[in-house]
C-alpha positions as CSV (number, residue, x, y, z in Angstrom):
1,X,-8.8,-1.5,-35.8
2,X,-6.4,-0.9,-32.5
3,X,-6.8,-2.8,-29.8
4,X,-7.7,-1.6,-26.8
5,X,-4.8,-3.8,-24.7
6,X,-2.2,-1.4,-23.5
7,X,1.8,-2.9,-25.2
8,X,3.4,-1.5,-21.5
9,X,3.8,-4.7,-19.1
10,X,1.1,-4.7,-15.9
11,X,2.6,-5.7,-12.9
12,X,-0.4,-6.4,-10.0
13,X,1.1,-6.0,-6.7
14,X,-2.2,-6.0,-4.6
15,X,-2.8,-9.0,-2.2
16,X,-5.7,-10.7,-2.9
17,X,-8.9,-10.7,0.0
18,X,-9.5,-14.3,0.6
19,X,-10.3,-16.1,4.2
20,X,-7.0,-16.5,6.2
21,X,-6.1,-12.9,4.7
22,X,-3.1,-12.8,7.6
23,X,-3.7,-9.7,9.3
24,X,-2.9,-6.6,12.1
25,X,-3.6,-9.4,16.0
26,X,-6.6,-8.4,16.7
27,X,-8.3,-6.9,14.0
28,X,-10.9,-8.1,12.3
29,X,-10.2,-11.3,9.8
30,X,-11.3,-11.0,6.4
31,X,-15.0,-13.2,5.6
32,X,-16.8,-14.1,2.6
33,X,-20.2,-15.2,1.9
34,X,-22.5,-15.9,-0.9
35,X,-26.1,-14.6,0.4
36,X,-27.7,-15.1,-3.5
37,X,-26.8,-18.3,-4.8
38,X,-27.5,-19.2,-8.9
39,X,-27.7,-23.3,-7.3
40,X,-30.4,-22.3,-5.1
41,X,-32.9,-20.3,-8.0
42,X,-31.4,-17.0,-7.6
43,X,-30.9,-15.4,-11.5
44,X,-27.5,-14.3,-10.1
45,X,-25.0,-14.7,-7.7
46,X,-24.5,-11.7,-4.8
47,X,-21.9,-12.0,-1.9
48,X,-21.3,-10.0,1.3
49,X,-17.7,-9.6,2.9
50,X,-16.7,-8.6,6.3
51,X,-13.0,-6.8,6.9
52,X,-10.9,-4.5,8.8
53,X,-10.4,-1.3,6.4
54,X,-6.4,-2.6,7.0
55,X,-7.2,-5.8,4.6
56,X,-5.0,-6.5,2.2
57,X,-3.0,-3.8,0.5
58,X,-4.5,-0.2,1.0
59,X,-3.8,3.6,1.4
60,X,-4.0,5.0,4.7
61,X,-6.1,7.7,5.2
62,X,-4.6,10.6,7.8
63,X,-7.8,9.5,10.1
64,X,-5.9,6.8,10.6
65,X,-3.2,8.5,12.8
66,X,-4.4,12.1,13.3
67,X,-8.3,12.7,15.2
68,X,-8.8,15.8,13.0
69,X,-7.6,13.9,10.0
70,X,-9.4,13.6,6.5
71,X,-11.1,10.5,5.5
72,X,-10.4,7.5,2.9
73,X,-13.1,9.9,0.9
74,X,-11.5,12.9,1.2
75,X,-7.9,12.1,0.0
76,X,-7.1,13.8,-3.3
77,X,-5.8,10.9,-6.1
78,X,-3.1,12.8,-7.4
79,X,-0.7,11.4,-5.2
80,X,-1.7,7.8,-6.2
81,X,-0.7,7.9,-9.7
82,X,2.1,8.8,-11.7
83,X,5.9,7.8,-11.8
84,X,7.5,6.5,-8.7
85,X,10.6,4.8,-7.7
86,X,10.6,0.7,-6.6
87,X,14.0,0.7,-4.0
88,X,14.7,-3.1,-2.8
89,X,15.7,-3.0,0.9
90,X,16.2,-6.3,1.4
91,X,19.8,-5.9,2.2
92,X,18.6,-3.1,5.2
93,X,19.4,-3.8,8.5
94,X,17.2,-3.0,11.0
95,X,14.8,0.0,10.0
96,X,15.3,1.9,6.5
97,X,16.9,5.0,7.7
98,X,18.1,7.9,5.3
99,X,21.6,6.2,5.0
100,X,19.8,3.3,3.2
101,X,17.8,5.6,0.6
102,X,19.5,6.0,-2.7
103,X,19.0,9.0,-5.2
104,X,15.6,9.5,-6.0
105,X,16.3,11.1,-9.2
106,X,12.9,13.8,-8.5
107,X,11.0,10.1,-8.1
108,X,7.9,12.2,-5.9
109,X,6.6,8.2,-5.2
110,X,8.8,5.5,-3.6
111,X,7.9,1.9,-2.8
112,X,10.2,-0.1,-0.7
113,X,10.7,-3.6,-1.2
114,X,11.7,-5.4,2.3
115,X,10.7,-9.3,2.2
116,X,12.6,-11.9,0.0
117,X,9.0,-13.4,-0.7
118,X,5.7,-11.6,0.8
119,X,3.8,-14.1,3.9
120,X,0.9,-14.4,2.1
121,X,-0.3,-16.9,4.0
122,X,0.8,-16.4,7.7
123,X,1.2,-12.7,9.9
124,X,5.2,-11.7,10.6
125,X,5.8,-8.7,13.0
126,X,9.4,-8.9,11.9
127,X,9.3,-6.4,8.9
128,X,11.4,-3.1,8.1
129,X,10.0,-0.4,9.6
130,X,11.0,3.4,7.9
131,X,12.5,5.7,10.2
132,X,10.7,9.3,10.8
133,X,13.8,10.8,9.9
134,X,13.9,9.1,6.2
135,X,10.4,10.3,6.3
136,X,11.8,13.6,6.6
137,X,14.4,13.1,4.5
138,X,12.2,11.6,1.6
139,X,8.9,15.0,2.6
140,X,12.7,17.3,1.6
141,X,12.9,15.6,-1.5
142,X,9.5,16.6,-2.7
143,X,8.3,12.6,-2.0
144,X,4.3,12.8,-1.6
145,X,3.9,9.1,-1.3
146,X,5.5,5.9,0.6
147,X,4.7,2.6,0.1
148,X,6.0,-0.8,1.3
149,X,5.3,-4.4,1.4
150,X,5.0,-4.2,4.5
151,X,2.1,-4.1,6.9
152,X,2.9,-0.6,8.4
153,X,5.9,1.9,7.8
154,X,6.4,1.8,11.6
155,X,7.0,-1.4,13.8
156,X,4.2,-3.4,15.1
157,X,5.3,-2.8,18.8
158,X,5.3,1.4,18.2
159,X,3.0,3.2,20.4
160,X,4.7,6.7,18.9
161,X,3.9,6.1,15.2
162,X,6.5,8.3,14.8
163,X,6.9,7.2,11.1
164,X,2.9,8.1,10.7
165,X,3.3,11.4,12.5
166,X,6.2,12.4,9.7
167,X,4.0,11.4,7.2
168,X,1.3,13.7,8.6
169,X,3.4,16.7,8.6
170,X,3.9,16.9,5.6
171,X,0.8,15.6,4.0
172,X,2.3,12.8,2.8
173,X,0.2,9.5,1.6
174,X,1.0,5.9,2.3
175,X,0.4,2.2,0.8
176,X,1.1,-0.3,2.6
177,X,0.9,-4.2,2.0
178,X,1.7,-4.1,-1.2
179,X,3.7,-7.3,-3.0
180,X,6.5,-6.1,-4.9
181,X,8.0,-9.8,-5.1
182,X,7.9,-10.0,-8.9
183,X,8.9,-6.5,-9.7
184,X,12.9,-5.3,-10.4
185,X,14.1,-2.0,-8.6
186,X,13.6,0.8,-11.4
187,X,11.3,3.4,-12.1
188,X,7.2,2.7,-13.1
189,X,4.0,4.3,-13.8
190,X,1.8,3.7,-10.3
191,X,-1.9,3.5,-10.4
192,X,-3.3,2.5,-6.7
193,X,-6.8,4.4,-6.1
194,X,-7.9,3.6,-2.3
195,X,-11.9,3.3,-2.3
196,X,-13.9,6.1,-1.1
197,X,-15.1,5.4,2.3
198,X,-16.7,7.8,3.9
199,X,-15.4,8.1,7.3
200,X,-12.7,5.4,6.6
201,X,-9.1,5.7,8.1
202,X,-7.8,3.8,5.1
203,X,-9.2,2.7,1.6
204,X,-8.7,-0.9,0.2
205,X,-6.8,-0.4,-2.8
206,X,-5.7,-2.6,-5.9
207,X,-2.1,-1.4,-6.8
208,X,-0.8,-1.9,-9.9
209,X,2.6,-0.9,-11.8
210,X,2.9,-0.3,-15.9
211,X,5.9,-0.3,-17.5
212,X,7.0,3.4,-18.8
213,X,6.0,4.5,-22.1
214,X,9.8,5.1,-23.0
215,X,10.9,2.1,-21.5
């Protein structure tokens, strides 16, 4: 009898929602609370949360940065699975610009690595930001999806979203938040399906990466 346990190696790099989720000043903090408790006679146990569609690691959805722009709901899921390239940018100084990006090898997915250990516990506006031009560089290559562990592929200060705007012309996709602290640069299988939200500008998402098959 074959098990149903996959032999490639799982590696979850979704944050996980919890109170003191750090997240975007000003937007709304994550909240949990049981509303049917087992303790108090209930047959089960039922809980209600409260969050900013940003929470956590998730897909933005082109609402997000264009007014005419399709919703969490409305984004196709091709671009969320399937082979894609981890690059660690630690090393980058400054924003990762098309000098820093190595050869993609066809890799249509790329995930940047920027922090030596994700802040899972407290919000840092000091990330690496990607450039619009290695947006450009990357939509050339035939890349239909960015993602980084950081909270934004532009800087927290940008009122241009330049980097968002690339992305949007060529109908890109982006993760962002996700926490690549345990994972080596190399090629994987990524699975990250956002939520379908109807009228949501991004989809909470739980990322994961599997090992390849010829590995």
């Amino acid at each position: 009898m074959s098990s149903w346990r996959s032999s490639r190696r799982i590696w979850d790099i979704s944050q996980t929602l919890r109170p003191g989720l750090p997240v975007w000043p000003g937007d709304t903090d994550f909240a949990f609370e049981r509303t049917w408790k087992m303790e108090e006679g209930s047959p089960v146990n039922v809980g209600k949360m409260t969050m900013t569609t940003h929470s956590g690691t998730h897909a933005d959805a082109p609402l997000h940065y264009a007014a005419d722009g399709m919703d969490a709901a409305a984004m196709e899921l091709d671009a969320f699975i399937g082979e894609c390239l981890v690059v660690d940018a630690r090393k980058v100084s400054g924003e990762i610009d098309v000098a820093d990006l190595p050869d993609l090898e066809s890799a249509d997915r790329v995930l940047f690595r920027t922090w030596d250990a994700f802040p899972h516990d407290a919000w840092r506006s000091d990330w690496k930001p990607i450039s619009a031009e290695a947006i450009e560089w990357l939509a050339l290559q035939g890349v239909k999806l960015v993602g980084t562990d950081a909270p934004s592929v532009d800087p927290q200060e940008s009122k241009t979203m330049a980097a968002h705007h690339a992305v949007a012309k060529h109908d890109m996709r982006i993760l962002e938040g996700l926490v690549l602290d345990d994972v080596e640069e190399g090629r994987y299988e990524l699975v990250a399906l956002p939520l379908k939200v109807g009228g949501g500008d991004a989809g909470l998402t739980r990322a994961i990466l599997r090992e390849l098959r010829d590995a």
